[in-house]
PDB file as gemmi writes it, atoms N, CA and C in Angstrom:
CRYST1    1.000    1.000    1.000  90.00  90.00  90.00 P 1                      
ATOM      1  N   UNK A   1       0.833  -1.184   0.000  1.00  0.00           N  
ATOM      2  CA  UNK A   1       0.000   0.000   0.000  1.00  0.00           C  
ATOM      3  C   UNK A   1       0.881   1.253   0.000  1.00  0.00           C  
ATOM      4  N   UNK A   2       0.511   2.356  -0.574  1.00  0.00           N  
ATOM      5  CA  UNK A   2       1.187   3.334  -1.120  1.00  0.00           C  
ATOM      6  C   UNK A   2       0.814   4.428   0.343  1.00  0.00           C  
ATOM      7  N   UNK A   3       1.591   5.719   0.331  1.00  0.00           N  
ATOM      8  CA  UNK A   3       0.794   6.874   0.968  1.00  0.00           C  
ATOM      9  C   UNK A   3       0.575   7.943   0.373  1.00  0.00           C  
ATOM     10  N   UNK A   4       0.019   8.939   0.910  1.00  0.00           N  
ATOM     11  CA  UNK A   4      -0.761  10.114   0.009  1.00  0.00           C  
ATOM     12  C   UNK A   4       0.598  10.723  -0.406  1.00  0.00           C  
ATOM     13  N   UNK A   5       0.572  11.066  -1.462  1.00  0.00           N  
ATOM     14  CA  UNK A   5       1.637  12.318  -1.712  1.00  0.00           C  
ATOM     15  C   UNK A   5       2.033  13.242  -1.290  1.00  0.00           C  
ATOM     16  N   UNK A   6       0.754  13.987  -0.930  1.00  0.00           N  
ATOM     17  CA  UNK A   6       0.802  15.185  -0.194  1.00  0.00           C  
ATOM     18  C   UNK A   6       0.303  15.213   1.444  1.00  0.00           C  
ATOM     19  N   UNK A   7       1.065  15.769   2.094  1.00  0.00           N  
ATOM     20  CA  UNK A   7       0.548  15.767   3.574  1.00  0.00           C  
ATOM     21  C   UNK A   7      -0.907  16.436   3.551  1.00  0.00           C  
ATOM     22  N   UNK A   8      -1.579  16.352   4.541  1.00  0.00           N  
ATOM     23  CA  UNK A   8      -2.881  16.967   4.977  1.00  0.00           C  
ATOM     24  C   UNK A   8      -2.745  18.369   5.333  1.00  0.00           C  
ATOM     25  N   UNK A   9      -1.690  18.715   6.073  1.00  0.00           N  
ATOM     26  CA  UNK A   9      -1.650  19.818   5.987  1.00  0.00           C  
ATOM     27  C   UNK A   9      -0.664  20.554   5.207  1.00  0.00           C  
ATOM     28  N   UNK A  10      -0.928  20.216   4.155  1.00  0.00           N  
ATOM     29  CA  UNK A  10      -0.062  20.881   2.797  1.00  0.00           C  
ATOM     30  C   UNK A  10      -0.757  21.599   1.953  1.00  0.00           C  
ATOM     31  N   UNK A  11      -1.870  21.973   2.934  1.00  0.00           N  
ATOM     32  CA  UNK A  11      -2.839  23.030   2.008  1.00  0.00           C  
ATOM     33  C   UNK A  11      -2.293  24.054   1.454  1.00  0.00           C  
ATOM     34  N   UNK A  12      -1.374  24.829   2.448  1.00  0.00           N  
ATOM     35  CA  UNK A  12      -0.865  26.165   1.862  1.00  0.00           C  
ATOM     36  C   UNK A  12       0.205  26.432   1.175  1.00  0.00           C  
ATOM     37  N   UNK A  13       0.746  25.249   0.622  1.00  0.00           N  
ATOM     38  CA  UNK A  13       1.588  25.032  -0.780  1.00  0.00           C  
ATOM     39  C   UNK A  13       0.597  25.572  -1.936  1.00  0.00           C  
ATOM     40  N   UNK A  14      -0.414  25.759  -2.500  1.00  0.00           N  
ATOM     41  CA  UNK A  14      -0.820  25.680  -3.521  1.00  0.00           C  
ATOM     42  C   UNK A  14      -1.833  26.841  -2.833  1.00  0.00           C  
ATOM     43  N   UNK A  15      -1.489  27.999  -2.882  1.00  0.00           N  
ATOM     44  CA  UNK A  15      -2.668  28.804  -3.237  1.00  0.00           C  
ATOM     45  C   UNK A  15      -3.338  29.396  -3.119  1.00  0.00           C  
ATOM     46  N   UNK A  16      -3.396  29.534  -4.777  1.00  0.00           N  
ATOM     47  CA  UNK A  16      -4.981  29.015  -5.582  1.00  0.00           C  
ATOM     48  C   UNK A  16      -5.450  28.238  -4.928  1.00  0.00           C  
ATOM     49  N   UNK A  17      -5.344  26.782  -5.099  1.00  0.00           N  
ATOM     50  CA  UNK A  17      -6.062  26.101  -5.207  1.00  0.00           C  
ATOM     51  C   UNK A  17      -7.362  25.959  -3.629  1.00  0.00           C  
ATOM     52  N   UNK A  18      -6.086  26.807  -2.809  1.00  0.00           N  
ATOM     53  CA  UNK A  18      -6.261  27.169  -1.142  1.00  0.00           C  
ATOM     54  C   UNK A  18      -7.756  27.882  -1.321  1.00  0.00           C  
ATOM     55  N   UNK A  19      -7.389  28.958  -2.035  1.00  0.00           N  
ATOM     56  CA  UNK A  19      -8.648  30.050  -2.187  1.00  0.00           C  
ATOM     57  C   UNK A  19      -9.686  29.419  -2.460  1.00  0.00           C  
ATOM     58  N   UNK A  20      -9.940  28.812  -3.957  1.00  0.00           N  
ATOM     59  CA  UNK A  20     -10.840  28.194  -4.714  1.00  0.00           C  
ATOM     60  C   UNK A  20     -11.860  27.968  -3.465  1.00  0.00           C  
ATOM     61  N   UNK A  21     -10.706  26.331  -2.794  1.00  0.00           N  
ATOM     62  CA  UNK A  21     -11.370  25.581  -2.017  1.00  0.00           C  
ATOM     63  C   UNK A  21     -11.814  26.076  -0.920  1.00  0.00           C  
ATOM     64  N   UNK A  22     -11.818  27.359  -0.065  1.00  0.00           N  
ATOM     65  CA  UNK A  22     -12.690  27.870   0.836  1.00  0.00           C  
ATOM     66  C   UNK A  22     -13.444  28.733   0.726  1.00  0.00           C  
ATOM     67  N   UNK A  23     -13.417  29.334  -0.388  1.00  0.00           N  
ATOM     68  CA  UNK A  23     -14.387  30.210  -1.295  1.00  0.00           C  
ATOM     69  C   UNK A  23     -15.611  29.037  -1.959  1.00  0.00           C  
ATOM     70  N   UNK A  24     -15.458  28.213  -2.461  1.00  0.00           N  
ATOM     71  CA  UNK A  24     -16.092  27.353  -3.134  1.00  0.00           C  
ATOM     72  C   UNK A  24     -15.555  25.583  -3.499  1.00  0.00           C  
ATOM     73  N   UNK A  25     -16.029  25.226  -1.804  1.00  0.00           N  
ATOM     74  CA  UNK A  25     -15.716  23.915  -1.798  1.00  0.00           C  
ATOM     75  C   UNK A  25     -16.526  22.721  -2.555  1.00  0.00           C  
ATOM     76  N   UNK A  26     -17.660  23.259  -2.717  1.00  0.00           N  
ATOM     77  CA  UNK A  26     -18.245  22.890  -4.002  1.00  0.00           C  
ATOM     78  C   UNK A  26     -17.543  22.425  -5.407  1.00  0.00           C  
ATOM     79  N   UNK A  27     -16.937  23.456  -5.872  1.00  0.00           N  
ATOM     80  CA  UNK A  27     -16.488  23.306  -7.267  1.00  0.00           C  
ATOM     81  C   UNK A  27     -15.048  22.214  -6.735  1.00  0.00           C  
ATOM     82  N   UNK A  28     -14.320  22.466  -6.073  1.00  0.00           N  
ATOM     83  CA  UNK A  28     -12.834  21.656  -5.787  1.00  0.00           C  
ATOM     84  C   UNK A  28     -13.494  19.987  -5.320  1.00  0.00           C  
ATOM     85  N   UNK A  29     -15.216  19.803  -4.654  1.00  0.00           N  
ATOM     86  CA  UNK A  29     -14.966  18.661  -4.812  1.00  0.00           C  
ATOM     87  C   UNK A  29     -15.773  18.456  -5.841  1.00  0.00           C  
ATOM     88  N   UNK A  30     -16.534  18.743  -6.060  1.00  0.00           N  
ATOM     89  CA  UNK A  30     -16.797  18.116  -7.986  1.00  0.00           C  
ATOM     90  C   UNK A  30     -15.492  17.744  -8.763  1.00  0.00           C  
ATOM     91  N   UNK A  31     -14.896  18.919  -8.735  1.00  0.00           N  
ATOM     92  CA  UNK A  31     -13.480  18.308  -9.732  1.00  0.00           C  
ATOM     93  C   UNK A  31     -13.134  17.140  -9.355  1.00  0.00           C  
ATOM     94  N   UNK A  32     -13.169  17.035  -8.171  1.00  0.00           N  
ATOM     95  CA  UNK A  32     -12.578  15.636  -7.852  1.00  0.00           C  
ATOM     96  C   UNK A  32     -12.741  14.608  -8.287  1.00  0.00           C  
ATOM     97  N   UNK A  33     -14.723  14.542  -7.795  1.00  0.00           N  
ATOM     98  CA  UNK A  33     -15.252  13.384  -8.116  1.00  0.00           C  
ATOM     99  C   UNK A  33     -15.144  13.193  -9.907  1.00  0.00           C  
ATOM    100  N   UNK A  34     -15.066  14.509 -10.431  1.00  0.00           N  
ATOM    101  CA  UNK A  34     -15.336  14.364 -12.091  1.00  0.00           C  
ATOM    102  C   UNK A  34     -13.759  13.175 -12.228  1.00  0.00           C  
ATOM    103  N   UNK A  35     -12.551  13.459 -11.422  1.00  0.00           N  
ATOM    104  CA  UNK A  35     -11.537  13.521 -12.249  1.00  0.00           C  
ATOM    105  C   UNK A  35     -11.049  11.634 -11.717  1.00  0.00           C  
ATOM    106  N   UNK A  36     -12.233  10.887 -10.924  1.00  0.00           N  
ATOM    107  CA  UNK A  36     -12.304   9.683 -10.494  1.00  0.00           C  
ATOM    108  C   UNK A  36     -13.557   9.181 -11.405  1.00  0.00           C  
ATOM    109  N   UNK A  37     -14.207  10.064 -12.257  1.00  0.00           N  
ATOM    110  CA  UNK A  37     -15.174   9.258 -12.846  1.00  0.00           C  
ATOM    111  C   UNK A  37     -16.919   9.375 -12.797  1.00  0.00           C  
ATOM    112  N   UNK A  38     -16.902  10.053 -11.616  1.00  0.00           N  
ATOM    113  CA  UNK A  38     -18.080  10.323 -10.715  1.00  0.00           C  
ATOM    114  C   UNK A  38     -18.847  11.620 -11.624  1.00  0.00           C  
ATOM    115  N   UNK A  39     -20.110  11.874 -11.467  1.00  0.00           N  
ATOM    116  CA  UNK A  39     -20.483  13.675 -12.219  1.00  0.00           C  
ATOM    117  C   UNK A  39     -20.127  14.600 -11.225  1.00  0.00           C  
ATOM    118  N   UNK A  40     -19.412  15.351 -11.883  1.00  0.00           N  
ATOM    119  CA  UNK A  40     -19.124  16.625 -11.356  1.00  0.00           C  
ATOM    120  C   UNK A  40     -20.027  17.608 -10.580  1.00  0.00           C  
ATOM    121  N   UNK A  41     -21.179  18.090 -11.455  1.00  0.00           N  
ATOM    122  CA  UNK A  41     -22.705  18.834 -10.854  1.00  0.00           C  
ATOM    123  C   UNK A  41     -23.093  18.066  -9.684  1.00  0.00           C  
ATOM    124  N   UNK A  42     -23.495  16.633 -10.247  1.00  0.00           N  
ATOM    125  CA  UNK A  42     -24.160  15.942  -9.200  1.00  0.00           C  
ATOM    126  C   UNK A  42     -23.227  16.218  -7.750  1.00  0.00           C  
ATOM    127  N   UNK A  43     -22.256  15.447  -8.039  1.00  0.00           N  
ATOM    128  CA  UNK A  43     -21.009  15.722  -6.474  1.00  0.00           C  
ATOM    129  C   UNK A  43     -21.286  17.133  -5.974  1.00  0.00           C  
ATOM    130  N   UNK A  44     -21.196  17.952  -6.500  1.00  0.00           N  
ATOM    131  CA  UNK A  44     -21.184  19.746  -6.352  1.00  0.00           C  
ATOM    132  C   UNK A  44     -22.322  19.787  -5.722  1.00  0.00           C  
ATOM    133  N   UNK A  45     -23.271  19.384  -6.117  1.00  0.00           N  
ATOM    134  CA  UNK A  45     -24.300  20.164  -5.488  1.00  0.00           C  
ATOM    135  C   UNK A  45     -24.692  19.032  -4.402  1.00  0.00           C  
ATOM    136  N   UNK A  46     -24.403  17.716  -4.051  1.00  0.00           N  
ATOM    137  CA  UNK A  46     -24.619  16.922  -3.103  1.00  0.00           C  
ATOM    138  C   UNK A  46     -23.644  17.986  -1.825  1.00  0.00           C  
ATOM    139  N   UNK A  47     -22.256  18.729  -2.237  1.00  0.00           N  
ATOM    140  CA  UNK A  47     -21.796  19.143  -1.043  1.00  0.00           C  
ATOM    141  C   UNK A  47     -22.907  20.118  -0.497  1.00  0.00           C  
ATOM    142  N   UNK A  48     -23.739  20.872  -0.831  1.00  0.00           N  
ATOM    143  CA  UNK A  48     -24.216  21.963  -0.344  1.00  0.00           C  
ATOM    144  C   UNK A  48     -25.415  21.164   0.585  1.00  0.00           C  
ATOM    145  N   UNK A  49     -25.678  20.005   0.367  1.00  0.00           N  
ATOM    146  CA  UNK A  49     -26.816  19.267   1.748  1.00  0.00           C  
ATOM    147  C   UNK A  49     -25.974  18.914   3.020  1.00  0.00           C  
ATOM    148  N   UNK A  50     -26.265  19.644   3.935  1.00  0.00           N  
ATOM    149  CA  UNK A  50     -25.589  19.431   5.133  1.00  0.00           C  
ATOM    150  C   UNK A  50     -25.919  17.952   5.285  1.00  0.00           C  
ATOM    151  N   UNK A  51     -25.486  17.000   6.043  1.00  0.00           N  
ATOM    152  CA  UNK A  51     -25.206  15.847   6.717  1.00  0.00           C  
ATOM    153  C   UNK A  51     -24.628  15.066   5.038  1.00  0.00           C  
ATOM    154  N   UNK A  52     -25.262  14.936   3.844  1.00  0.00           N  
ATOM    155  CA  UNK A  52     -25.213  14.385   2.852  1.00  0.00           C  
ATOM    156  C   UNK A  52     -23.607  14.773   2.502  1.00  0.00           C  
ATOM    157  N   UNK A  53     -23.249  15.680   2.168  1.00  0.00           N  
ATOM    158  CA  UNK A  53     -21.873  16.372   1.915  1.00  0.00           C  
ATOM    159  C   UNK A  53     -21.250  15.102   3.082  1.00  0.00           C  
ATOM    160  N   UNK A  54     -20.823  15.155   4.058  1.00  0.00           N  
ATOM    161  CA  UNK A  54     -19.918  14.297   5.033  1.00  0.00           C  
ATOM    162  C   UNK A  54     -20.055  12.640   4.414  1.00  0.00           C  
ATOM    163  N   UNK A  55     -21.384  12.526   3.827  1.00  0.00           N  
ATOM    164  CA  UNK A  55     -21.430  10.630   3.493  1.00  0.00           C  
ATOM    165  C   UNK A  55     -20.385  11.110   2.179  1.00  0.00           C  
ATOM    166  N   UNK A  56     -20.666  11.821   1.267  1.00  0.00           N  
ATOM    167  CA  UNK A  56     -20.687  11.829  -0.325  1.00  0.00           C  
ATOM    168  C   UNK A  56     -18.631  12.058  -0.222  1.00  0.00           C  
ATOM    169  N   UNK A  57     -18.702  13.456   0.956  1.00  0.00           N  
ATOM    170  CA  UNK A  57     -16.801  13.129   0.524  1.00  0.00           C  
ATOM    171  C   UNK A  57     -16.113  12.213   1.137  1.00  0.00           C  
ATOM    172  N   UNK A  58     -16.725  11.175   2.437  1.00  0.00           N  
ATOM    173  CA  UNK A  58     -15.989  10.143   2.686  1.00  0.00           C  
ATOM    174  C   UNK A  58     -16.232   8.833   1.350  1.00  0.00           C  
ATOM    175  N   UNK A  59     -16.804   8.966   0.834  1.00  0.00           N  
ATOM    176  CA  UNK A  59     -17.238   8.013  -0.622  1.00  0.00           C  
ATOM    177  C   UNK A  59     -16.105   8.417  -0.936  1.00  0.00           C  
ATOM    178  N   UNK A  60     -16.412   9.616  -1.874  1.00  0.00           N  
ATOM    179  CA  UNK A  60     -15.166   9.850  -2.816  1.00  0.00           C  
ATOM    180  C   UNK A  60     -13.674   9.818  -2.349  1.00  0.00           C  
ATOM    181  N   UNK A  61     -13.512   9.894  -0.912  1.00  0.00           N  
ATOM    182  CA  UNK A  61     -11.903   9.758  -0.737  1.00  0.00           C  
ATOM    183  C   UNK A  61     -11.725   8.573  -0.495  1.00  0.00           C  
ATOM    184  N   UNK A  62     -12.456   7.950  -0.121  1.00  0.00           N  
ATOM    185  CA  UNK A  62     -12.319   6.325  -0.354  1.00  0.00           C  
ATOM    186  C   UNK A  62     -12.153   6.050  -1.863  1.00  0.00           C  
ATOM    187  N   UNK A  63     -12.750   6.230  -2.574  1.00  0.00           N  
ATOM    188  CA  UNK A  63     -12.870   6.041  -3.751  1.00  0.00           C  
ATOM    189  C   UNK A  63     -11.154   6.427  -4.478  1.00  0.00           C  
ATOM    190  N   UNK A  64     -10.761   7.714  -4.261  1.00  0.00           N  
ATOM    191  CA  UNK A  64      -9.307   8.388  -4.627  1.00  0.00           C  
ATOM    192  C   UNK A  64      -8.203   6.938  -3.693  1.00  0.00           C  
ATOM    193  N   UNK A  65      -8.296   6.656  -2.442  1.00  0.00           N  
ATOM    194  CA  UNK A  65      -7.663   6.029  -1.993  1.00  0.00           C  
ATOM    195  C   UNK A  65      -8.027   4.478  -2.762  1.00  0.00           C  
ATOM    196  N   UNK A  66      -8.549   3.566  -3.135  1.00  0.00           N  
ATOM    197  CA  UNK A  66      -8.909   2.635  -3.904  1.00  0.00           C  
ATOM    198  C   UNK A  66      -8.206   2.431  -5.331  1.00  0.00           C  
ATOM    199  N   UNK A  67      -8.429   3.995  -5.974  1.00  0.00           N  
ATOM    200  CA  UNK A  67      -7.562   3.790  -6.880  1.00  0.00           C  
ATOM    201  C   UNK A  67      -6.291   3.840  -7.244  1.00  0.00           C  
ATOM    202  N   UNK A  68      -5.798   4.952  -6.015  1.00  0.00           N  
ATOM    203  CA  UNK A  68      -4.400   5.037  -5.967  1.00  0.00           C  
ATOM    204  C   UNK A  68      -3.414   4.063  -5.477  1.00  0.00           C  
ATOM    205  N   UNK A  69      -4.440   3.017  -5.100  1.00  0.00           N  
ATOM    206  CA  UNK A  69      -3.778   1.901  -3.600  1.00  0.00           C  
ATOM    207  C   UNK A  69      -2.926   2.363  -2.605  1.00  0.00           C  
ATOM    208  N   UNK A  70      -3.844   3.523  -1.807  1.00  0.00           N  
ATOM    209  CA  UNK A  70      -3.220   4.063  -0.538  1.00  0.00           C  
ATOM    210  C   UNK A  70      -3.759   3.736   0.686  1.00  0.00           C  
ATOM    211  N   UNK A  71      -3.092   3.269   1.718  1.00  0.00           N  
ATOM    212  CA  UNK A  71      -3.714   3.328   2.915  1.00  0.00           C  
ATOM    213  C   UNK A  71      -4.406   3.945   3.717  1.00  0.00           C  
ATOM    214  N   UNK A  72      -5.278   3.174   4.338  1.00  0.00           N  
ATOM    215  CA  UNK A  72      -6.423   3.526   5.127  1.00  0.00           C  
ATOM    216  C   UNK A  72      -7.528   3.145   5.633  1.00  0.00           C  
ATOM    217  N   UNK A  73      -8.435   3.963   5.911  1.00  0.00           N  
ATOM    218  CA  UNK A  73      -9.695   3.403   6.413  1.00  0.00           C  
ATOM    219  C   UNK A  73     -11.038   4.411   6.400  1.00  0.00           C  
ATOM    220  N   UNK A  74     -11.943   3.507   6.157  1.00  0.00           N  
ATOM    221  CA  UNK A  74     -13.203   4.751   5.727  1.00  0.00           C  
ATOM    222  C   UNK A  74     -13.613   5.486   7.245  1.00  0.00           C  
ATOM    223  N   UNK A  75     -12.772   4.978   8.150  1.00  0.00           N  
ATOM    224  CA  UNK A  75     -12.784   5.965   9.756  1.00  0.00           C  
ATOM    225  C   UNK A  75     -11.840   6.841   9.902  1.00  0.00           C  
ATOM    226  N   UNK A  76     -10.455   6.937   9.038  1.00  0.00           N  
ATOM    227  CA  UNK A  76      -9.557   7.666   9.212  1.00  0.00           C  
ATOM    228  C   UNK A  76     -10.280   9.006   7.554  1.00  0.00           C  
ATOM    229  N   UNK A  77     -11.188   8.203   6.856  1.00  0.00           N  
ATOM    230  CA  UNK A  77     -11.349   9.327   5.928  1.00  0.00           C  
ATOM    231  C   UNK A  77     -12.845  10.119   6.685  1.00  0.00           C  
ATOM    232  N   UNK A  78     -13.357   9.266   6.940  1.00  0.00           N  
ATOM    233  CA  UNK A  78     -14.589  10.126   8.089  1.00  0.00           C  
ATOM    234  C   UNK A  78     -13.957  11.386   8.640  1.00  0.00           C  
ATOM    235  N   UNK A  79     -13.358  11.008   9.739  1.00  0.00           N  
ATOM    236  CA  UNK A  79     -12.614  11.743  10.451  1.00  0.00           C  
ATOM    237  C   UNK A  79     -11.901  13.176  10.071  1.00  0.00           C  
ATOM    238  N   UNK A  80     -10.989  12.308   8.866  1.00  0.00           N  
ATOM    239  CA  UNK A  80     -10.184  14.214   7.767  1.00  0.00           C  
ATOM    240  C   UNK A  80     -11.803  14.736   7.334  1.00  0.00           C  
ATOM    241  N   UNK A  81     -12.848  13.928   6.986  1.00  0.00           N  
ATOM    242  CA  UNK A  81     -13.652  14.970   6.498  1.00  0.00           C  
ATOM    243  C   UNK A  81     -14.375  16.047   7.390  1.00  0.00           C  
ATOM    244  N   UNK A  82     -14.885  15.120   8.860  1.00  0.00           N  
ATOM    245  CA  UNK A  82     -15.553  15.461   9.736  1.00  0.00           C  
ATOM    246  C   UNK A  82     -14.815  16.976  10.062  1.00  0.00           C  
ATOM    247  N   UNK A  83     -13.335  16.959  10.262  1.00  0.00           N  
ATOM    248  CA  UNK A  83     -12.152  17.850  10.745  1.00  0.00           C  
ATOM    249  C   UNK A  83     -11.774  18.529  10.231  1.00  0.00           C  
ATOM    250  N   UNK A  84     -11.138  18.280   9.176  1.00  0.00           N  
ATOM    251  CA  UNK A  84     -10.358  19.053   7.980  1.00  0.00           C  
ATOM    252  C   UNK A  84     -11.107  18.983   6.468  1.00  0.00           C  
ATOM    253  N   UNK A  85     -12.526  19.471   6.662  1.00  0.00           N  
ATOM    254  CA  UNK A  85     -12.527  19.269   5.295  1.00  0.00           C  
ATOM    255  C   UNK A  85     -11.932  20.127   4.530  1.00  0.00           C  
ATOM    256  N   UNK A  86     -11.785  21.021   4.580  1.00  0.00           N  
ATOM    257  CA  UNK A  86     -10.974  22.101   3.677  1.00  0.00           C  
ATOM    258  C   UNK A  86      -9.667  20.991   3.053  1.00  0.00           C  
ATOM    259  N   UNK A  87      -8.908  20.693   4.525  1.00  0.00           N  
ATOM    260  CA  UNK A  87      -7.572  20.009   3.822  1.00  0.00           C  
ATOM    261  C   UNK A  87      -7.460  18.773   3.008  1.00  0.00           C  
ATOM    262  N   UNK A  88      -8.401  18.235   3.771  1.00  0.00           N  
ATOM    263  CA  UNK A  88      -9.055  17.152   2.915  1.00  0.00           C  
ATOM    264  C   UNK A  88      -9.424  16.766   1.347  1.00  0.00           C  
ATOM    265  N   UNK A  89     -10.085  18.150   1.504  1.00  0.00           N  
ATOM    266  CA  UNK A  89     -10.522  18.440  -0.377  1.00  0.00           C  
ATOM    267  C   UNK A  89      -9.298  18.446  -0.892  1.00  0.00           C  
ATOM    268  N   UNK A  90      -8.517  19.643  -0.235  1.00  0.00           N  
ATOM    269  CA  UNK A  90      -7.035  19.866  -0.938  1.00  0.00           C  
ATOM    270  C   UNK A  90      -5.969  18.610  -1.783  1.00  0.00           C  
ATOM    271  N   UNK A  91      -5.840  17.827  -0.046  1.00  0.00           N  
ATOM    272  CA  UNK A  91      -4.726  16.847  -0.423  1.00  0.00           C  
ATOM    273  C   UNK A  91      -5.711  15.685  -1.860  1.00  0.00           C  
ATOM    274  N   UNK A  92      -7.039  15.870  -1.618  1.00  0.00           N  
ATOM    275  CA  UNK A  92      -7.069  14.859  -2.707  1.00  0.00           C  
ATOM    276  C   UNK A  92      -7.130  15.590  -4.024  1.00  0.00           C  
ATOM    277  N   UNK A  93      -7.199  16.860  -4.056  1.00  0.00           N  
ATOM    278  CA  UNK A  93      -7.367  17.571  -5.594  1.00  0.00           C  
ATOM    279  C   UNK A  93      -5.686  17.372  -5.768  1.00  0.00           C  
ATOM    280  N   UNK A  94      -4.427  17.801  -4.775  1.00  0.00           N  
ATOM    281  CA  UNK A  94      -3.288  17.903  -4.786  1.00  0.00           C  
ATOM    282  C   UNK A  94      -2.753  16.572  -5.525  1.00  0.00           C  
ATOM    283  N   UNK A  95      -3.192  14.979  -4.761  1.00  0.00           N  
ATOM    284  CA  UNK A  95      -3.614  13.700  -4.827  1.00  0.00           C  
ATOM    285  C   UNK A  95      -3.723  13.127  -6.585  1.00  0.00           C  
ATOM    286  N   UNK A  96      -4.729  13.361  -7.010  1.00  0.00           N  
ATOM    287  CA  UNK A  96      -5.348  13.425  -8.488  1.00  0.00           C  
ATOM    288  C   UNK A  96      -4.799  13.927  -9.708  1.00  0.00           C  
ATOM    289  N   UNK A  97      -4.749  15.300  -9.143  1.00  0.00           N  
ATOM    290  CA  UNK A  97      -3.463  16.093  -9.963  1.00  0.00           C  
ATOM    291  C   UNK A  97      -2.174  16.606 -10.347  1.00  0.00           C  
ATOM    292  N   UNK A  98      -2.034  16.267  -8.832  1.00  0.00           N  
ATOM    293  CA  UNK A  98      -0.498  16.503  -8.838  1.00  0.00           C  
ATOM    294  C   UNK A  98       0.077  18.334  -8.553  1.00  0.00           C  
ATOM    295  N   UNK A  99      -1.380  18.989  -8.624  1.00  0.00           N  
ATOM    296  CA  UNK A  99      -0.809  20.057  -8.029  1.00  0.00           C  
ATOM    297  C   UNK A  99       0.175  20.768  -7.321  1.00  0.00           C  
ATOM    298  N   UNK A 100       1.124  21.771  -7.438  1.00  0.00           N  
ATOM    299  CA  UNK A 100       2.028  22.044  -6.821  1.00  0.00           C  
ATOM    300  C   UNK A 100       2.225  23.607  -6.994  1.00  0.00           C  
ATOM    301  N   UNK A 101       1.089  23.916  -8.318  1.00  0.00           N  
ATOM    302  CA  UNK A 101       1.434  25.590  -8.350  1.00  0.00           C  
ATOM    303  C   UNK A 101      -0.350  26.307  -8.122  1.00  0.00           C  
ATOM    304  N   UNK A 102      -0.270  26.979  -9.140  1.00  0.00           N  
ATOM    305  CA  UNK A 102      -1.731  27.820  -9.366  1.00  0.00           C  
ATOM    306  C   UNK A 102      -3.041  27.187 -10.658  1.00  0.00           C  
ATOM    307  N   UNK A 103      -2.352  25.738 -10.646  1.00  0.00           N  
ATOM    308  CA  UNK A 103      -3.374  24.853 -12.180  1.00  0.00           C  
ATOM    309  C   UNK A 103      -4.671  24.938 -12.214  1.00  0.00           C  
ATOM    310  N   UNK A 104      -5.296  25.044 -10.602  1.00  0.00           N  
ATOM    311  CA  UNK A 104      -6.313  24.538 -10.098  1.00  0.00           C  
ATOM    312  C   UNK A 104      -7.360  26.437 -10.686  1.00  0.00           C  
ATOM    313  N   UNK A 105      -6.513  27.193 -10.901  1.00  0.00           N  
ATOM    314  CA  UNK A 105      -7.553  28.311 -10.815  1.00  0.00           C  
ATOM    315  C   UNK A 105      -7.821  28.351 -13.053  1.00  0.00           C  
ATOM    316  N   UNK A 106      -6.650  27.433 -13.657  1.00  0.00           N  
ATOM    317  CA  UNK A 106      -6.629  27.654 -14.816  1.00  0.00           C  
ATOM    318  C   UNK A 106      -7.657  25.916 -15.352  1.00  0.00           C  
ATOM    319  N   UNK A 107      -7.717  25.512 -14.675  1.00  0.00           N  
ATOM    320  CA  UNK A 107      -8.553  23.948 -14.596  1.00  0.00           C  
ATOM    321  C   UNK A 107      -9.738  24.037 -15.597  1.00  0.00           C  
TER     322      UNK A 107                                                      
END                                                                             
């Protein structure tokens, strides 16, 4: 089993992508889900239902961790979401893409 690339709290390497995602955590996790396969809108607008948003991004980071073959557990991804979702979103847009500069605002 592999580990994340990017630390969790490696939000403030990137940003953009920083801004985006607390201005509009919406759009950073759609990208996500779009960029695992999932619809983009649909994901987007599932974040804006309170309690629904917490099931939908522990899915999808399970889902990012599945494909990447990284370690874990759908209690340790509960948890970053419950806590850190901001960083959360981050490390998996960071995760997916490989982010490291300002891509995320030219996306």
């Amino acid at each position: 089993m592999e580990s994340w690339q990017h630390s969790i709290f490696g939000c403030f390497n990137n940003l953009g992508l920083c801004i985006i995602t607390y201005f509009a955590p919406c759009y950073t996790f759609g990208k996500n889900a779009e960029a695992i396969g999932e619809g983009c809108c649909f994901c987007g607008c599932m974040y804006l239902v309170p309690g629904v948003n917490y099931f939908a991004m522990t899915q999808i980071r399970g889902m990012i961790r599945s494909s990447r073959n990284i370690a874990g557990s759908i209690c340790e991804d509960l948890l970053l979401v419950l806590f850190c979702p901001f960083c959360s979103l981050i490390q998996e847009a960071k995760e997916i893409r490989g982010y490291d500069s300002l891509d995320m605002v030219r996306a």
